[in-house]
C-alpha atoms as one frame of an Amber mdcrd trajectory, in Angstrom:
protein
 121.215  72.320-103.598 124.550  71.005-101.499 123.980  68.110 -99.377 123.729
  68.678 -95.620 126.933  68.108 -94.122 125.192  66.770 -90.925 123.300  63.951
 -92.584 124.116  60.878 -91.645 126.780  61.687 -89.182 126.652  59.081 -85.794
 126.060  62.471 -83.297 126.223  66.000 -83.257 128.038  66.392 -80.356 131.182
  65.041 -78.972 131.611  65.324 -74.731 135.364  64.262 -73.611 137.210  62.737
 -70.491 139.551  64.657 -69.522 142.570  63.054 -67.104 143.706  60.194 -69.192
 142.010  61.376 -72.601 142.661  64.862 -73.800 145.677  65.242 -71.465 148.267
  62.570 -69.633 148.117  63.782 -65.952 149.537  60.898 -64.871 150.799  60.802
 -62.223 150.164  64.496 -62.081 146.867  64.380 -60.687 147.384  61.977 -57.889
 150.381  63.662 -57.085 148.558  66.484 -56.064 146.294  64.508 -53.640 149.069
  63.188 -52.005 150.711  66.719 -51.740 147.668  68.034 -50.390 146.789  65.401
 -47.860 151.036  65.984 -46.736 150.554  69.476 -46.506 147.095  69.145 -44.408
 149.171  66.847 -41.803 147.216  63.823 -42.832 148.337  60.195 -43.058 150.540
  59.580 -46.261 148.237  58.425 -48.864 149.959  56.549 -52.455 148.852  57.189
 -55.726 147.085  53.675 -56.048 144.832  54.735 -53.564 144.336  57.936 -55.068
 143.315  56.556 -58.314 140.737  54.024 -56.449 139.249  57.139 -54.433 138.453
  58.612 -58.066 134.838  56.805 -57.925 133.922  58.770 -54.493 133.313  61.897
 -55.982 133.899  65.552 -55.968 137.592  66.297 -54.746 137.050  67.817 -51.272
 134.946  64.406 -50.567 137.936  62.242 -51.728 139.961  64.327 -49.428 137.391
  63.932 -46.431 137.900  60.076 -47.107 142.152  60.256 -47.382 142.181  62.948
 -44.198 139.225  60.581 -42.230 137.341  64.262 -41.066 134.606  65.799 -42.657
 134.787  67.765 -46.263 136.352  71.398 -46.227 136.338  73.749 -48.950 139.435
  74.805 -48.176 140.785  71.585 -48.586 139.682  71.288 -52.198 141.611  74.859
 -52.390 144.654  73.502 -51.520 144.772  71.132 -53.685 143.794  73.313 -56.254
 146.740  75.194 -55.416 149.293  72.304 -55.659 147.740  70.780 -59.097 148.242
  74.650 -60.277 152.054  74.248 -59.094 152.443  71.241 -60.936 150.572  71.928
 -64.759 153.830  71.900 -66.793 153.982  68.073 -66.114 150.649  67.424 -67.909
 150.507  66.273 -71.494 148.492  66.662 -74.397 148.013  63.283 -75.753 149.258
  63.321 -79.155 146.676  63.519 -81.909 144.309  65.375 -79.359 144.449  69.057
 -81.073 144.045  67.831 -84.736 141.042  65.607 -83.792 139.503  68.710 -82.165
 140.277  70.917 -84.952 139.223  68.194 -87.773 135.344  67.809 -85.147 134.888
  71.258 -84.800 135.144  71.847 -88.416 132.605  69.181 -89.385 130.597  71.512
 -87.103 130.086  68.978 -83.801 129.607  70.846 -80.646 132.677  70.054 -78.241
 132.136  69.322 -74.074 134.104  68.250 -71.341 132.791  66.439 -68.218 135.378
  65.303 -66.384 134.956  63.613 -62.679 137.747  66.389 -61.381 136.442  69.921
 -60.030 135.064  72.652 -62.299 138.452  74.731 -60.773 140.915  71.702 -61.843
 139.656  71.558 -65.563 140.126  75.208 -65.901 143.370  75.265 -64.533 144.659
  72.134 -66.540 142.639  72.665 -70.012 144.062  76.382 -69.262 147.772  75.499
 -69.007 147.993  73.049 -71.893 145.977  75.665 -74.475 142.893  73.678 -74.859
 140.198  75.344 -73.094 138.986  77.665 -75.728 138.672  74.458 -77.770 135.243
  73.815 -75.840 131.838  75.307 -75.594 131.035  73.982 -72.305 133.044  72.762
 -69.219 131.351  70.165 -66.890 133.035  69.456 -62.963 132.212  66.619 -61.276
 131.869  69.272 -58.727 128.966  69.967 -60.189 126.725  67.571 -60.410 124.911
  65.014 -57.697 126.484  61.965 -58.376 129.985  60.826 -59.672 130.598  58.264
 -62.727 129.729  55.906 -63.716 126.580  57.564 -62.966 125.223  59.469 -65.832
 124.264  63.302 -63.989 127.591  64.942 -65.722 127.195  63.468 -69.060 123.518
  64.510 -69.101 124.056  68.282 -67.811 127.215  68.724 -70.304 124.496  67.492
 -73.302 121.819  70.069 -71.514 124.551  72.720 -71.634 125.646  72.085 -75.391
 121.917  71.885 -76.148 122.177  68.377 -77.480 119.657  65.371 -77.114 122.162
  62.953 -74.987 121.619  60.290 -78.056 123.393  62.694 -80.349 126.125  62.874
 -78.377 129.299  60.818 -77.820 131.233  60.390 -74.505 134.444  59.780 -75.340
 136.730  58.218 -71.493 139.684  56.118 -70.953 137.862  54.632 -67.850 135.004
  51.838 -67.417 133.326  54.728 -65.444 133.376  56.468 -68.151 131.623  53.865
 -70.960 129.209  53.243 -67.825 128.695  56.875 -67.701 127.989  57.323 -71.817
 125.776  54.396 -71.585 123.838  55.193 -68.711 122.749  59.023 -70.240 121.438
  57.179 -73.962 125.015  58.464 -75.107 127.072  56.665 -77.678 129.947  55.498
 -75.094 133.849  55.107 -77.003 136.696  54.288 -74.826 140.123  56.017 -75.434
 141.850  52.825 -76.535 145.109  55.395 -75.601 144.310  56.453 -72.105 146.023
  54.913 -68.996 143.013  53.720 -67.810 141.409  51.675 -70.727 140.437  48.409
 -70.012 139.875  45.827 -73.264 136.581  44.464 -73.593 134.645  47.114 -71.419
 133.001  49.262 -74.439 131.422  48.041 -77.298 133.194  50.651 -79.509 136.866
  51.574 -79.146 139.348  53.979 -80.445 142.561  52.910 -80.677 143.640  56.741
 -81.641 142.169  60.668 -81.523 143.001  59.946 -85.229 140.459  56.646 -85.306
 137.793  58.738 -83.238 137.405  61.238 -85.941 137.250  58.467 -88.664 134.299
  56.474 -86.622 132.444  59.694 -86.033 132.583  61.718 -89.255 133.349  58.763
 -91.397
């Protein structure tokens, strides 16, 4: 009888990041905001301070915070609209497709949650070919509360139909190791993202290439 090819194996399921770990949006991203917020007739607003808005939330409350007024859908459209004019900036960070080829053919179920909208994540894993690499999309949009929080970690695991302690969340971000921790989820920064921080996870890959080697061994 062949061995199960599961056995052993630290989860079953592996939940990404998205800005700063499958793709480089930077300064994509925050370029956006600060398009938006121009085009809206709002104060000028830097990139810095976009970044340091990320922990607010969902983006139409970020943008209630940079235009000082009350959230608007059609706000968050906007900006949808400008990040969609601006997609053949963003980057796949190198190693990215081959690591989610070489988990999805050990057979681990693939997420996103990312702290971006539910319309953002389609439009960016959409333009760089990725989005068919993953069963289930997660928007910070969609869920209560934002990282480091663990409400989108936990619904992407809910939606893949894995326990949260078989799962890995894999972030450039201290948000995001808080996040993994906080849902029972084995937390691994992206040692390559923008935002990595040394000494804020307990486990750390340096490469995609060194993510599939701690997970499948």
């Amino acid at each position: 009888m062949s061995a199960d090819p599961a056995a052993g194996r630290l989860v079953d399921a592996v939940i990404w990041d998205m800005d700063g770990t499958l793709v480089d949006s930077a300064p994509v991203v925050p370029a956006a905001f600060v398009e938006t917020v121009r085009r809206l007739g709002g104060a000028p607003v830097t990139p810095e301070r976009v970044v340091e808005l990320y922990a607010v939330g969902k983006p139409r409350e970020m943008l209630a915070v940079m235009m000082e007024r009350e959230q608007r859908q059609s706000d968050e459209d906007l900006y949808h609209q400008v990040l969609a004019e601006g997609t053949d900036a963003v980057r796949v960070h190198e190693g990215v497709p081959e690591a989610l080829a070489a988990l999805d053919a050990a057979g681990l179920a693939l997420g996103v949650f990312t702290g971006n909208s539910r319309p953002a994540a389609e439009i960016i894993l959409g333009a760089v070919g990725l989005r068919e690499r993953f069963v289930e999309v997660v928007g910070g949009d969609e869920v209560a509360r934002a990282k480091p929080a663990p409400d989108g970690v936990l619904e992407a695991a809910r939606r893949l139909g894995v326990r949260p302690e078989r799962c890995a969340y894999v972030g450039d971000s201290p948000l995001d190791v808080g996040a993994g921790r906080d849902a029972g989820a084995l937390p691994v920064a992206a040692g390559w993202g923008h935002l990595f921080e040394e000494g804020e996870a307990e486990r750390v890959a340096r490469t995609p290439g060194d993510l599939v080697g701690q997970l499948l061994g």
